[in-house]
C-alpha positions, 0 to 999 in steps of 0.5 A: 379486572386487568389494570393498565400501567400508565404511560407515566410508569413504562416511561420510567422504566425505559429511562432506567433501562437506557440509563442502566445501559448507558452506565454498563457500556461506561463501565466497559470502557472505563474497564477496556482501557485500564486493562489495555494500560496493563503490562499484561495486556500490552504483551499479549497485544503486542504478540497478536500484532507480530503474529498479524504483520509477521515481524517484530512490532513496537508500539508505544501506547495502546487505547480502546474505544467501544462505541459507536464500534469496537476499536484498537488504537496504538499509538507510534508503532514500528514494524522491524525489518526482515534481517535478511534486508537489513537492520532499519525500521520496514514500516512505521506509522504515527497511529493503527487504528484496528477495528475489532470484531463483535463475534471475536470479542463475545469468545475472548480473542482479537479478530481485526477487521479494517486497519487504517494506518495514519502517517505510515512510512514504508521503506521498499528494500531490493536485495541483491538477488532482485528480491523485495522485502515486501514479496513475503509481506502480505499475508496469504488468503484465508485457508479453504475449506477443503484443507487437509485434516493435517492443516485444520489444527492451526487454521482456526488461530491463523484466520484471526491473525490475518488482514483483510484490508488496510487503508493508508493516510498521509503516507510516505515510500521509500526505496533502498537497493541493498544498503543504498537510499535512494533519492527518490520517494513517494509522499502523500500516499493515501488510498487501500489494499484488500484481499481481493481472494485468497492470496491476492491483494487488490489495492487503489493507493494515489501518491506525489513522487518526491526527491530529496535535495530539488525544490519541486512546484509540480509534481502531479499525482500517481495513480495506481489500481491493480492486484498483486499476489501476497507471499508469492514470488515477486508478488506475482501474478500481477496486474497494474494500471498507472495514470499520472496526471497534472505534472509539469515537464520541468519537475519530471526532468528535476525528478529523474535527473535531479537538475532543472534543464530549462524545460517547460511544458506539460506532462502525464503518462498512462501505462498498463503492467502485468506478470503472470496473469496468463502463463505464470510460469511460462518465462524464469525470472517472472516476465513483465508486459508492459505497455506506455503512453507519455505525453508532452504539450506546451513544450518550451524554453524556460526563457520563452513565454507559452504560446498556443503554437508551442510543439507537443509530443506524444510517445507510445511503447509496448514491449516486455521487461524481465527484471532478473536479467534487466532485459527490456525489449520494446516490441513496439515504439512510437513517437508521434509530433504534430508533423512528423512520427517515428516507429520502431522496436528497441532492445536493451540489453544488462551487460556486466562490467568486465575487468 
């Protein structure tokens, strides 16, 4: 005759096996983030990294937590720059936060999935041959099944040490030309990059302009969506768009020309910006269209008080921009007021100094 186990009994014994699992998963972790503090460790996470971001890296701490998913933490990491722009830091970040792939893990290796970034600061450097240092950043798209036999040695340790997305909080942009700092900076980045496909690189990032040395009260927030190429030439193909909203007309002035010129109003832009998409190597240089629409209301004197009657103005310009030359050529230009409009076409021309 078959006996029962009492419902007493196979309660028991689900309460030992959840409290068994409990006790192996603290172990683990206990085990994970001892091993992490380990010199031996730290090399080796520190090699993954420069592999992963393709440049020298810095991190003065490292933690790991398993639960309620596998994740890398390294605390004031630095990335060096590309000697052939300089000898400053290109990104720093107060905190990575690297999620880390089960199936990687189960075979011994460091496989990052998402890597968040917390207070990052990005310095954007232009050399004097017209080149980023970001161009040759981003790293390319997963290798394809169809590679060469020649290829297929590396392709396996390659595919663990590229990104696929990184999402950036509190951020901060910077800009050099050659060994010069520019004023002008954008902070409180936030938003994504994503491989899109291989070797494109989706992003949707929103950020406030900022510049150094002028007390600004509005600056409105910048919006940018599109696809860039990584490790391509000039990050092209290309495809942006931009949208600037809830700024005032004062703190546009202050932020171009670094004064207040007593101003006021409204302002926004949205704009259109691609390179590449079509004949990617139709123009030398890399061929920038564009198109732009700026508007401007409640324009008034900075001593006056705003009234419904105040003008507005709106300004409208299609064209095309090749950055190797510095050529800007508008083949459409409009500037519409409540009672007037002017159209036209512009051209302007880099010329060099002569001595």
């Amino acid at each position: 005759m078959q006996t029962r186990e009492s419902p007493v009994s196979i309660k028991g014994k689900r309460w030992k096996l959840a409290l068994a699992a409990v006790g192996a998963i603290a172990a683990l972790q206990l085990a994970a983030s001892g091993l992490v503090r380990t010199r031996q460790a730290k090399a080796y996470l520190l090699a993954h990294l420069e592999r992963t971001f393709g440049r020298h890296v810095e991190v003065r701490e490292f933690t790991v937590s398993l639960l309620p998913s596998p994740q890398l933490d390294a605390q004031e990491i630095s990335v060096s720059e590309d000697p052939a722009f300089g000898n400053e830091y290109f990104l720093r970040a107060e905190r990575l936060s690297a999620g880390l792939r089960w199936l990687g893990l189960l075979r011994g290796r460091f496989e990052f999935g998402t890597v968040a970034l917390t207070r990052p600061s990005l310095t954007l450097v232009r050399n004097e041959e017209g080149r980023w240092n970001l161009e040759q950043w981003l790293p390319p798209g997963k290798t394809s099944t169809g590679n060469s036999a020649g290829s297929q040695g590396s392709a396996p340790e390659a595919a663990t040490n590229r990104l696929e997305k990184i999402d950036i909080e509190e951020g901060r942009v910077s800009f050099k030309l050659g060994e010069d700092k520019q004023a002008f900076a954008f902070v409180e980045v936030s938003g994504s990059v994503q491989q899109a496909a291989p070797g494109r690189w989706e992003m949707e990032l929103e950020a406030e302009p900022w510049r150094s040395g002028i007390q600004l009260q509005s600056t409105g927030t910048i919006h940018v969506r599109g696809e860039v190429a990584g490790t391509s030439s000039r990050l092209q193909p290309a495809q942006l768009q931009i949208h600037w909203e809830d700024a005032s007309l004062a703190d546009m002035f202050r932020l171009v020309r670094g004064q207040d010129t007593g101003v006021r109003g409204t302002f926004a832009v949205d704009a259109t910006a691609e390179s590449g998409m079509k004949q990617p190597a139709a123009v030398p240089g890399g061929e920038w269209s564009f198109a732009m629409q700026v508007r401007a209301g409640q324009i008034h004197r900075w001593d006056l008080t705003e009234r419904s009657d105040n003008p507005r103005l709106s300004f409208r310009l299609q064209g095309r921009w090749n950055p190797a030359t510095g050529n800007v050529k508008a083949d459409e230009m409009l500037v519409e007021a409540p009672k007037s409009n002017l159209r036209g076409t512009a051209l302007l021309e880099q010329t060099e100094d002569v001595v």
